[in-house]
C-alpha positions in Angstrom: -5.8 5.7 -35.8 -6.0 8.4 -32.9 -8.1 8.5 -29.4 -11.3 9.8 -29.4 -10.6 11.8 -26.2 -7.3 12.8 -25.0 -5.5 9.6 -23.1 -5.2 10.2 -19.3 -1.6 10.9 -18.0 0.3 7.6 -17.2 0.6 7.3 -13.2 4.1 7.0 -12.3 6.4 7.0 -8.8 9.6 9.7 -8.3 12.6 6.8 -8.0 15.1 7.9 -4.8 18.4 9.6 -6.4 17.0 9.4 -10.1 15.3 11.5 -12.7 13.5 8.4 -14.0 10.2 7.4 -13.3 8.5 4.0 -12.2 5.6 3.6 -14.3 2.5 2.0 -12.0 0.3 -0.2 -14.0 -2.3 -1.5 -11.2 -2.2 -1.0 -7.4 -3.0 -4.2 -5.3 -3.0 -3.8 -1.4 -3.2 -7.4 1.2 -5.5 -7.4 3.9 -5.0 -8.1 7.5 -1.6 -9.5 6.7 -0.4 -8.5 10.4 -2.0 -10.8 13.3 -2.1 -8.1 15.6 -3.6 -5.7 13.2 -5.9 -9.1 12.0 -6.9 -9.4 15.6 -7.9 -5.9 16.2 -10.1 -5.9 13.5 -12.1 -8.6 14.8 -10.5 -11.3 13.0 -8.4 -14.4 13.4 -5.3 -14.3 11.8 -4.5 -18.1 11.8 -7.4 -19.6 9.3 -7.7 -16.8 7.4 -5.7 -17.6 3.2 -4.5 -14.0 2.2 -7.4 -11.6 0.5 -6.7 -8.5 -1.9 -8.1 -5.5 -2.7 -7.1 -2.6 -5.3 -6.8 1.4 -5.7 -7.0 3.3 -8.8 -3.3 4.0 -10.1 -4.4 7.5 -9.8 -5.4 7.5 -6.2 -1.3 7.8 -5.6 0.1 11.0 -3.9 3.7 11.2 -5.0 6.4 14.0 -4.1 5.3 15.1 -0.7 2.0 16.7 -1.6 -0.2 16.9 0.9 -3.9 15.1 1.2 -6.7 16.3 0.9 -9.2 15.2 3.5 -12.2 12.6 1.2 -15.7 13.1 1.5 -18.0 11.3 2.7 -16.7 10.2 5.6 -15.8 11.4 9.2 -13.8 8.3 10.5 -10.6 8.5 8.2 -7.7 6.1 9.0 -3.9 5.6 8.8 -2.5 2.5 7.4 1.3 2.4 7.3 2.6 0.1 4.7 5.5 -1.2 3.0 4.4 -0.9 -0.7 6.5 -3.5 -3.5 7.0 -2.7 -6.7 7.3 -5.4 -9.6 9.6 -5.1 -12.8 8.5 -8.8 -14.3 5.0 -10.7 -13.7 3.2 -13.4 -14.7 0.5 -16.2 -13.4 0.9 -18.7 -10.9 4.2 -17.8 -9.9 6.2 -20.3 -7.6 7.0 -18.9 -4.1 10.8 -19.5 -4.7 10.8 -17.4 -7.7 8.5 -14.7 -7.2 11.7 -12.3 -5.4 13.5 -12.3 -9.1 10.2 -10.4 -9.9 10.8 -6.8 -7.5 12.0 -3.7 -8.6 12.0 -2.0 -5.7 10.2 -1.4 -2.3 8.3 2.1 -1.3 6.7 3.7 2.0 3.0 3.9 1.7 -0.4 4.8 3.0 -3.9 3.1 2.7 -6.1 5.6 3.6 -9.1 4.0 4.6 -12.6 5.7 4.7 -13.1 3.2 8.0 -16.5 4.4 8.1 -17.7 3.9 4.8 -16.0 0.6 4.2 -17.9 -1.0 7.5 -21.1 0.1 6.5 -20.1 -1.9 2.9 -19.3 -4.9 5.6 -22.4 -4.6 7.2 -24.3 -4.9 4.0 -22.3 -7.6 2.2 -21.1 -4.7 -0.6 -17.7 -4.0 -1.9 -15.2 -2.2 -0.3 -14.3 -0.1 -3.6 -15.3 3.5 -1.8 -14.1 2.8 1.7 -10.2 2.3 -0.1 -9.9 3.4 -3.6 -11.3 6.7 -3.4 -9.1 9.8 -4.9 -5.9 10.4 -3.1 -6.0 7.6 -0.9 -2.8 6.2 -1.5 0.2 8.7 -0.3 3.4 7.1 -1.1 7.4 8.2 -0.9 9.9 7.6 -3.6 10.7 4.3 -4.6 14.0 2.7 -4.0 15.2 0.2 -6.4 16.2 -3.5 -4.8 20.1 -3.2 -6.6 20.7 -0.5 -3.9 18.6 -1.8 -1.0 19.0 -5.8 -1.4 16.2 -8.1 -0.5 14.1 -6.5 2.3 12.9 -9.1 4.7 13.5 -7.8 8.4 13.1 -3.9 8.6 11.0 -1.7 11.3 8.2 -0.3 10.3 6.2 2.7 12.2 3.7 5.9 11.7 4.0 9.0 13.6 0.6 10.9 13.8 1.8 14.4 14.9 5.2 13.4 15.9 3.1 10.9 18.5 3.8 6.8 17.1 0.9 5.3 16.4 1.5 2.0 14.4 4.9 0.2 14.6 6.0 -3.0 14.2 8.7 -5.2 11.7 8.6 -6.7 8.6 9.1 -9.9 10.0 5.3 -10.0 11.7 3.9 -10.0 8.5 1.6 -13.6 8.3 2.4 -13.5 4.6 6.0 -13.3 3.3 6.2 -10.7 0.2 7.4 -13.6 -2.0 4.7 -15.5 -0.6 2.3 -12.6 -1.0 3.7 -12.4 -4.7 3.1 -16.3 -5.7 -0.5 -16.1 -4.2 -1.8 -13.1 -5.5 -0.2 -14.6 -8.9 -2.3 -17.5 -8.6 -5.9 -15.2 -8.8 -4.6 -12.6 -11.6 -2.0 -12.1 -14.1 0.8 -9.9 -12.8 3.0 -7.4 -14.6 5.8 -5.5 -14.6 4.7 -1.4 -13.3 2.4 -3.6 -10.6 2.3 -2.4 -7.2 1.7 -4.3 -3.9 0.6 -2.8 -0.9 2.2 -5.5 1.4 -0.1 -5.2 4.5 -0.5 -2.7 8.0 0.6 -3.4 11.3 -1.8 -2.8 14.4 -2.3 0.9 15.6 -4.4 1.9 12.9 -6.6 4.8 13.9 -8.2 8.0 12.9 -7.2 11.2 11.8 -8.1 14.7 11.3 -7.4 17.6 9.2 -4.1 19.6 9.7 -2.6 16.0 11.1 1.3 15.3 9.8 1.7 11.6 9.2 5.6 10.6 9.2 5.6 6.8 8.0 9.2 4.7 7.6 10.3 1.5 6.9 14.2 1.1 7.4 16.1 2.0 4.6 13.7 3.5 2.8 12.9 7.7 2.1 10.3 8.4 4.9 6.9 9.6 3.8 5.3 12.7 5.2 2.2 14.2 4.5 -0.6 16.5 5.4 -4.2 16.1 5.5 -5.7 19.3 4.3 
C-alpha cells in the first residue's frame, strides 16, 4: 500500500556537535509563563493555571536561515524562549517524574503576529494565525541533557540589533519545566520528538525587516537570525 501524494518531509532539529537529527513530532509553546511578561500583557500572573498553544512542526527555522517577514501583519514581535525537547511521553505525568522525560533544551523564538492575534482576542477567535503561521518559529541547535545536565537556573536574553531587549532567568518562570511537563501531560498525550516552547520573559516588542535577533540561554548555541 503506497500514498496517494508524496508524504511531506519529516521536520527535524540540527543536534549541537552531531550529524544526527532530532525528529519534532508536535510543537507546544506556554503562555505568559513569566509574571513580568504576564503583567505586561495585561494579565495577572498569580490566578492564572498555565494555558498552551501550538505551531506547525513546519513553522521551525533551523540552521541559521534567515526569516522571512509574515503577511498580514505590521506589528511583528520577538519572543525569546527556552524551547524543551522530549525523548519519552505519556498522559498525566507526575511532576517528580516528568525530568526523566527531556532530551535536550534549544534557543527559540515565537514569532508573534501581535496584531493579528489581538484582533482574534478582541473577537473571542483562536489564536492559530497570530502564532502558527509559516516560519514563525526560529530555533538554534538542540543540545542534548547528557552534555548540559538538568537546566534549571540559566540567563536568558534577546538582542534586537545588538540593543537587549528581553532578559531575564530561568528561575522567573511561574511554571517549572517539570511542572510545565506534568500539566500539559494532563490535557494531551505526550510523545517522544515533542517540543515545548517553555515561556518569554518581559521586553517583548516589535520588529522590522533587516532587524538581527541574537537570543541565548546559558549554555546553549545562541540563535541568530534575520528578518528579510
Amino acid at each position: 500500500m503506497g500514498y496517494a501524494i508524496t508524504p511531506p518531509a519529516q521536520a527535524a532539529l540540527p543536534i549541537a556537535g552531531s550529524e544526527d537529527l532530532f525528529p519534532v513530532r508536535r510543537v507546544y509553546c506556554v503562555g505568559r509563563n513569566y509574571a513580568a511578561h504576564a503583567r505586561e500583557m495585561g494579565h495577572d500572573p498569580d490566578r492564572e493555571p498555565p494555558f498552551f498553544f501550538m505551531k506547525p512542526a513546519d513553522a521551525l527555522v533551523t540552521g541559521g536561515a534567515d526569516m522571512p517577514y509574515p503577511p498580514a501583519t505590521s506589528d511583528l514581535h520577538h519572543e525569546i524562549e527556552m524551547v524543551v525537547a522530549l525523548k519519552g511521553g505519556g498522559a498525566n505525568i507526575a511532576v517528580e517524574a516528568a525530568n526523566e522525560l527531556i532530551w535536550g533544551y534549544a534557543v527559540g523564538l515565537d514569532m508573534t503576529r501581535r496584531d493579528v492575534q489581538g484582533e482574534a482576542k478582541k473577537m473571542g477567535r483562536p489564536w492559530d494565525m497570530g502564532k502558527g503561521f509559516d516560519k514563525s518559529a526560529p530555533i538554534a541547535p538542540i543540545h542534548p541533557i547528557t552534555e548540559t545536565g538538568l537546566i534549571e537556573t540559566a540567563d536568558i536574553w534577546l538582542e534586537v540589533n545588538g540593543t537587549k531587549r528581553q532578559t531575564s532567568n530561568l528561575n522567573a518562570l511561574i511554571w517549572s519545566i517539570p511542572e510545565t511537563i506534568s500539566y500539559l501531560s494532563g490535557l494531551v498525550e505526550l510523545a517522544p520528538g515533542d517540543l515545548i516552547f517553555t515561556g518569554t520573559p518581559e521586553g517583548v516588542a516589535a520588529c522590522v525587516k533587516g532587524d538581527v535577533l541574537h537570543g541565548h540561554v546559558d549554555g546553549l548555541t545562541d540563535l541568530n537570525v534575520k528578518l528579510v
